[in-house]
N, C-alpha and C positions, 0 to 999 in steps of 0.2 A: 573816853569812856570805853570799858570794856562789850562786845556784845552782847553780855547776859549779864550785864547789869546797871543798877541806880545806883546814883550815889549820896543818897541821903536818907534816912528811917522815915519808913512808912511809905505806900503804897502812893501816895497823891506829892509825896518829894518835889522840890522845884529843883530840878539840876541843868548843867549846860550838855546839850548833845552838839555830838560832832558833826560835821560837814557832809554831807552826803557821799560828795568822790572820796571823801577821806575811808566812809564806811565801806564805799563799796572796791577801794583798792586795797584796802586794805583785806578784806575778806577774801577779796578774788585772790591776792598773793599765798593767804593761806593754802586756799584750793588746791592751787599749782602746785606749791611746796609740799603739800599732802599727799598729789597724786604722783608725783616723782619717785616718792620711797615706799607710799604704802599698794601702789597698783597689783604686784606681785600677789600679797596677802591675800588683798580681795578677791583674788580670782581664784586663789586656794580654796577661800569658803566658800564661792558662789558653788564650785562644782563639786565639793564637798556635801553644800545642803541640796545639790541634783542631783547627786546620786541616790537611788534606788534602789541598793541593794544592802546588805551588810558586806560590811568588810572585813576578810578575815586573817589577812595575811598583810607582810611591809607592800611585796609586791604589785596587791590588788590595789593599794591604798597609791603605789608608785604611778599604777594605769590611769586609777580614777584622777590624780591632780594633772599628771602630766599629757594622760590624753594618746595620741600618737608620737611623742616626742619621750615618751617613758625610757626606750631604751635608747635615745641619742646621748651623747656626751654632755657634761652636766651645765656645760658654755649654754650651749644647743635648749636643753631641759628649762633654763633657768629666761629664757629669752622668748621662749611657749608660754611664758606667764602673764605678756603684756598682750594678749590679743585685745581685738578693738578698743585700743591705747583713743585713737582719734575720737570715736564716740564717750569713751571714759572721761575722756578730758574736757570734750564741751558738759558733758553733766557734773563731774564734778566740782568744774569750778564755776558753772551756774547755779549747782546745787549751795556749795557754802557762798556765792556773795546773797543770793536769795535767804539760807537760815542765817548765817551771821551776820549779815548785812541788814536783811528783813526783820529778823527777831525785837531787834530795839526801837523798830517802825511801829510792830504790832503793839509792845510794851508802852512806850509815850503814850500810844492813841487811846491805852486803856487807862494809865496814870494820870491823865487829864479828863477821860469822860467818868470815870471809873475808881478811880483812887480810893476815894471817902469810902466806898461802897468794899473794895477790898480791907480799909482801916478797920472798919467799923463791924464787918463779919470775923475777921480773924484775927483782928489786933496788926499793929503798926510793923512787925519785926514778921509774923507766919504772916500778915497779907503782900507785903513785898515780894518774899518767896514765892505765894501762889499765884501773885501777878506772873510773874515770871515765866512760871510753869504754864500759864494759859495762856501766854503773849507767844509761847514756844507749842504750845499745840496748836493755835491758831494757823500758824505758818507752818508747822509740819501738817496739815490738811491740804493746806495750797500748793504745797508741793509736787501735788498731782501734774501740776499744768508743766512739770518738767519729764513725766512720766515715761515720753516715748523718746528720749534720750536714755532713760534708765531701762527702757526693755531692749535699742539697737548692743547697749554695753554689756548687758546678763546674755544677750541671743550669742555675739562676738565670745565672750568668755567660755558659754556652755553649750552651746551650739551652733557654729557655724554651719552647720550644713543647712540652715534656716534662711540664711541669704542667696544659696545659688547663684553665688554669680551677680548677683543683683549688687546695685552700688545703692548711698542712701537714700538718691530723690526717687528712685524707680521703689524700691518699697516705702516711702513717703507712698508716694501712688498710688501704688497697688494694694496697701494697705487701709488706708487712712487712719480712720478712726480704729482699728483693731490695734493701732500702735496701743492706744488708752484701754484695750484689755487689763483686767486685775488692779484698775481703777479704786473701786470700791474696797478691797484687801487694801491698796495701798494707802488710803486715806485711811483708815484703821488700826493701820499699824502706826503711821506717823503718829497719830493723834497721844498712844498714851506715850508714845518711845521718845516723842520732844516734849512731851510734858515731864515725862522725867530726867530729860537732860537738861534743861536749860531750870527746873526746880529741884533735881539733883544739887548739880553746882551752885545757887542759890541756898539751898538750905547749908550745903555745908560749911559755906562760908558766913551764914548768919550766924547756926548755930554752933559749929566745927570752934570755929574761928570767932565767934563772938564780933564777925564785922557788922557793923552800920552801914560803912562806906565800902562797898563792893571792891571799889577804884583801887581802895588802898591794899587789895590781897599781895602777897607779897610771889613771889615768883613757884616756891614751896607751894603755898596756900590756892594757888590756879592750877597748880599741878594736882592735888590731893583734890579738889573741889571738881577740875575735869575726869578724873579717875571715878570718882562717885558718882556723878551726874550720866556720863558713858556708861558704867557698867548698869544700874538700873534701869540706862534706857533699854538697853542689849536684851537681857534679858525678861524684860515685859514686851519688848515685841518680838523676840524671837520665835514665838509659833506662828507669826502671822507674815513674819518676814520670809520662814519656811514657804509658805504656801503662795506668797507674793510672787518668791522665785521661781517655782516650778510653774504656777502658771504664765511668767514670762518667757523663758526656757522652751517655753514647745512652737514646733515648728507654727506660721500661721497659717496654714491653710489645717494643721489637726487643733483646735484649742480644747482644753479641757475646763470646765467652771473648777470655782474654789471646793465646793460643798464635793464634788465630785474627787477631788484631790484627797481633802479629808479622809473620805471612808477608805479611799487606797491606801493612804499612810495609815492609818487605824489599824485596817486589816492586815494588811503586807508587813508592815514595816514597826508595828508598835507606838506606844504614845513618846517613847524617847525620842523619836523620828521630827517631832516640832522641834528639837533642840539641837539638829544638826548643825554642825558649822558654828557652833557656839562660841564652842574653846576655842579655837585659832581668832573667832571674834573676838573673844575677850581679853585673848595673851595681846591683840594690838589694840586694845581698847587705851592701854595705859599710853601709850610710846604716839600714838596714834592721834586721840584728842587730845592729849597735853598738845603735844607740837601744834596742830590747827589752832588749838585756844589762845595757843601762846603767842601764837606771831599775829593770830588775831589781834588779841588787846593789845601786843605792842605796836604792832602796824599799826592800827588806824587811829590812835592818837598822835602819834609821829609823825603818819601823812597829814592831819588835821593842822598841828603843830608848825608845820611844813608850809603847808596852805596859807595861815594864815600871817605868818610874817612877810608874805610876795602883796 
């Protein structure tokens, strides 16, 4: 079974789920594979949506991605783009076996207490779909608890001079609980941004695609189904992913609130200022969650597959 989905009409479905290690090796493989090729990107936007100024030349635009490595040789330039790779990597790939992994947790628990209840509000083919969508905002809230992995990865990308020297149990330490700064932003944002991904790709392949059987999308069909479900989430939470950032971004001993961020962007920087870091968001949006999605559903019926003939 794929991560984002049933495979049978209607919200209360009986289907067979996969194996647990099947789920979670399989997603964790994604992770890995994800953060292999797309690390670079993401660091392009992260300090894309931290900068504060406008941009108004190639040049400035060379400074803001590259940092101090702008005017090194482009080997040199291109090798600036993996900072805190070690932190990246434990979140990212706890990040996708928790959503791709978790997503189909959250979904059963609500197809069995909950099903009739989705049937019967939206009909058998939209409450599947909105299952979905809310089986993926559920676990895009929980995702908090991965939080202080996602601010040591945005601090390494966009600000190193935030660690001083410090390795990660001494700011575990010295920090604590400030790691879960922007806490609140961040469950907010998750909330609509995996409701639209994981009901994105759901509806497209309900209604795109006229599937029943999620299972049976054909390789095309998870492509075009992750391409819509990505970009919808992207851009409903991109002003809130803006301000997630920057308040991870800053050193911790200076923290700034969200509300406070606002009126800065507002003032300084205009209302387009929420939508920083969009576009290079969404040129990998395609290349990006297909590839996860894709070695998602294939992995973890394969390792399932695998499992169960031993």
């Amino acid at each position: 079974m794929s991560p984002i989905a049933a495979v049978a009409p209607g919200a209360k479905a009986d289907y067979k789920s996969e194996s647990t290690l099947a789920r979670l090796l399989g997603s964790g493989s994604a992770g890995i594979a994800e953060l292999a090729v797309f690390h670079p990107v993401d660091t392009i936007s992260k300090r894309l949506m931290s900068n504060e100024v406008k941009i108004k030349s190639a040049s400035q635009l060379n400074s803001v991605i590259f940092r101090d490595s702008a005017s090194a040789p482009i080997g040199k330039r291109f090798f600036s783009l993996f900072p805190g790779l070690g932190y990246a990597a434990g979140y990212k790939v706890s990040q996708r076996i928790y959503k791709y992994g978790g997503q189909p947790f959250a979904r059963d628990f609500l197809a069995k207490h909950y099903g009739n209840q989705f049937d019967a509000a939206f009909g058998k083919k939209t409450g599947k779909a909105i299952m979905h969508s809310v089986a993926g905002s559920i676990i895009g809230i929980g995702e908090i608890v991965l939080l202080p992995l996602d601010v040591l990865k945005i601090k390494r990308q966009t600000n190193p001079a935030a660690f001083r020297g410090r390795g990660v149990l001494a700011i575990v330490r010295d920090e604590g609980m400030g790691l879960y700064r922007g806490a609140g932003w961040t469950a907010a944002r998750n909330a609509p941004g995996s409701f639209a991904l994981f009901g994105g790709s759901a509806f497209t392949k309900g209604y795109l695609f006229g599937l029943t059987d999620y299972n049976a999308a054909t390789w095309f069909q998870n492509f075009i189904a992750s391409i819509g479900g990505a970009t919808a989430s992207l851009v409903v939470s991109a002003p809130l992913d803006v301000i997630k950032t920057r308040i991870q971004n800053k050193n911790f001993e200076n923290p700034e609130s969200g509300i406070k961020i606002i009126r800065s962007m507002v003032k300084n920087e205009g209302f387009t200022s929420f939508f920083k870091g969009l576009t290079p968001k969404l040129l990998m949006t395609g290349p990006k969650l297909v590839f996860s999605f894709w070695l998602a559903q294939t992995l973890i019926p394969a390792f399932d597959v695998a499992f169960s003939k031993k």
